[in-house]
C-alpha positions as CSV (number, residue, x, y, z in Angstrom):
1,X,26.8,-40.6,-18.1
2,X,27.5,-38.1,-20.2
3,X,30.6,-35.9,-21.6
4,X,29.3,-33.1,-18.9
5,X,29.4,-35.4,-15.9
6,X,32.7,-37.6,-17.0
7,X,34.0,-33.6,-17.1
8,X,32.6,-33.5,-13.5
9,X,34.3,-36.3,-12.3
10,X,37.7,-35.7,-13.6
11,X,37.6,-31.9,-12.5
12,X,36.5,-33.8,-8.2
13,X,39.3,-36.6,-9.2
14,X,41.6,-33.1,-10.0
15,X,42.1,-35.2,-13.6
16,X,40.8,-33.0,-16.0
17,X,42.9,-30.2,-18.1
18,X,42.1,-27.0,-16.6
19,X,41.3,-24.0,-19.0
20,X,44.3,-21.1,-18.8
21,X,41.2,-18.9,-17.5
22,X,40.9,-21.2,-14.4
23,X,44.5,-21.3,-13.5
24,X,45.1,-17.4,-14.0
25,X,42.3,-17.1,-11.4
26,X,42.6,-19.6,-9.1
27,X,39.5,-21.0,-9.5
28,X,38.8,-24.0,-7.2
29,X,38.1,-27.7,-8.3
30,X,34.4,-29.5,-7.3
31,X,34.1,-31.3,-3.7
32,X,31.0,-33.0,-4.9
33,X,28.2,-33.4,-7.2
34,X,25.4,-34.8,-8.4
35,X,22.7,-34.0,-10.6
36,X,21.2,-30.8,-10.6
37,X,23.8,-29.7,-7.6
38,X,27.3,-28.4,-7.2
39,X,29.3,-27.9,-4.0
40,X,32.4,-26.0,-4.4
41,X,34.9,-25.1,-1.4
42,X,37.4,-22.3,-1.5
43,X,39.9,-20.8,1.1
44,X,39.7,-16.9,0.9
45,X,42.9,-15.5,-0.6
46,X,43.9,-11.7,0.4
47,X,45.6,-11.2,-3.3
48,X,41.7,-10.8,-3.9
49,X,41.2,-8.2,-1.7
50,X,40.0,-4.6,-2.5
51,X,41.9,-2.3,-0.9
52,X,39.2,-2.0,1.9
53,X,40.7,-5.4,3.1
54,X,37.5,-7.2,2.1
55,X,36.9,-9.8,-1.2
56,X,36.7,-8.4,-4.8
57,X,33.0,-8.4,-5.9
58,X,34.2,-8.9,-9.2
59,X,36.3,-12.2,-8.4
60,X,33.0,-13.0,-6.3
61,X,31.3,-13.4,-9.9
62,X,34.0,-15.5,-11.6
63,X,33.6,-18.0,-8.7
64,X,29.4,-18.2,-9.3
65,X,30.0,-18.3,-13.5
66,X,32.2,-21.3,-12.9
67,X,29.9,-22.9,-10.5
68,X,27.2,-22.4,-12.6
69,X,28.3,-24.3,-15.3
70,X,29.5,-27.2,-13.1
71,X,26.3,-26.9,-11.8
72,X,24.7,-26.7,-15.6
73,X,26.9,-29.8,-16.8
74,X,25.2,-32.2,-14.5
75,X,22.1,-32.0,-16.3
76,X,22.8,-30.9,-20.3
77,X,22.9,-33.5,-22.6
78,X,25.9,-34.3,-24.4
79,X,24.9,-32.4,-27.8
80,X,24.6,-29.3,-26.2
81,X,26.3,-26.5,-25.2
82,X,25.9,-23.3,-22.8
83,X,26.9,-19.6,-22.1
84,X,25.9,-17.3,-19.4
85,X,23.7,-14.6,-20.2
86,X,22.7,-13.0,-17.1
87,X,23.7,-13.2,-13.3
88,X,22.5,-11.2,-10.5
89,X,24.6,-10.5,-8.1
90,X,23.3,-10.0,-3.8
91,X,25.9,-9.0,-1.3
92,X,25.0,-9.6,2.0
93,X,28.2,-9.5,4.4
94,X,31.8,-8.9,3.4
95,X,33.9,-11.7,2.9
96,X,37.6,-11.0,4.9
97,X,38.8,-14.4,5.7
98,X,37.8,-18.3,6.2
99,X,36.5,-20.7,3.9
100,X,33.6,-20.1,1.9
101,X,31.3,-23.4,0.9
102,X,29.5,-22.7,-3.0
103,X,26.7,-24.2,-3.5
104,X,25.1,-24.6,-6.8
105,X,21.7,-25.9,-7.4
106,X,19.5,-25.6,-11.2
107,X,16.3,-24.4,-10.3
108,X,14.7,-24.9,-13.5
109,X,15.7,-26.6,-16.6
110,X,14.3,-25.8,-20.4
111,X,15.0,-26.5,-23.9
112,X,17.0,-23.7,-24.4
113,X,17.6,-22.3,-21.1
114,X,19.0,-23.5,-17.5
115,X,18.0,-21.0,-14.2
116,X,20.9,-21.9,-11.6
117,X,21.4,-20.4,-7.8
118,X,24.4,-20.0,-6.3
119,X,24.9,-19.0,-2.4
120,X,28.4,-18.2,-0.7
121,X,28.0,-19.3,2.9
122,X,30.7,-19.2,5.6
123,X,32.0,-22.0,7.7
124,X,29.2,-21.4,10.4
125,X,26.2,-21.5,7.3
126,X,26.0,-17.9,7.2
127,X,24.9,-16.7,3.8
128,X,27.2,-14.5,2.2
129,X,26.4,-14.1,-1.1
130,X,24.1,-15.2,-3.2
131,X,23.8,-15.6,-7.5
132,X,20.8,-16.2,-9.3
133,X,22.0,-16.9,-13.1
134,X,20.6,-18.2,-16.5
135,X,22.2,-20.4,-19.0
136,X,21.1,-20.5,-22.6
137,X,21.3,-24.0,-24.5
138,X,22.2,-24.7,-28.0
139,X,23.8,-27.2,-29.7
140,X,27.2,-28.0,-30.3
141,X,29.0,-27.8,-33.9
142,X,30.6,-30.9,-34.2
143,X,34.0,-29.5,-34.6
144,X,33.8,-27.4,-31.6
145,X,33.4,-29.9,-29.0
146,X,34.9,-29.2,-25.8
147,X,35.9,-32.3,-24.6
148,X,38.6,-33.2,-27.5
């Protein structure tokens, strides 16, 4: 175990402190886990809605950064620390109501860098959405640690 996963766990257990960033937006808690994986469920919310009547693109990324680092934290070690620097973003349907299952899954895993996917799919499997993100690593300044 490490500080990452006990994070994990409290944030499934709904246990953890939540960052003002991730109550401003909303952003949903972890169904399950486990190492080198993510799952993530979240209910579609019309105060997210362009005026088209279909999901924000924009709030579309917030929901892959988090999961990426969920996703990121169940296989960094507890020294480190991480940041996004890139995500690409593929629409593929527009998102209008339902539930929307968030699957995170590292596809590969350096020194100083973690690759992760992310896919939006509907209730039925259909794939929504779909992230493909990096991670850089580097290590934490003792005084900066997270978890304090």
């Amino acid at each position: 175990m490490t500080i990452w996963t006990d994070r994990l766990d409290k944030i499934k257990a709904g246990q953890a402190n939540k960052p003002t960033v991730v109550e401003i937006l909303r952003l949903p808690d972890i169904v399950s886990w486990q190492t080198g994986q993510v799952v993530t469920k979240w209910e579609i919310d019309p105060d997210f809605f362009t005026i088209g009547g279909q999901l924000f693109g924009g709030y579309l990324g917030a929901l892959a950064d988090q999961v990426m680092g969920h996703t990121t934290m169940t296989v960094l070690e507890d020294e480190n620390v991480f940041r996004t620097i890139q995500m690409n973003v593929t629409f593929y349907r527009p998102m209008r109501k339902g539930v929307l299952w968030i699957t995170g899954k590292v596809t590969q895993k350096t020194r100083q860098a973690i690759h992760v996917n992310v896919e939006f799919c509907d209730v039925d499997g259909t794939l929504m959405c779909s992230v493909a993100g990096i991670q850089i690593v580097f290590p934490m300044k003792p005084e900066s640690n997270p978890m304090k």
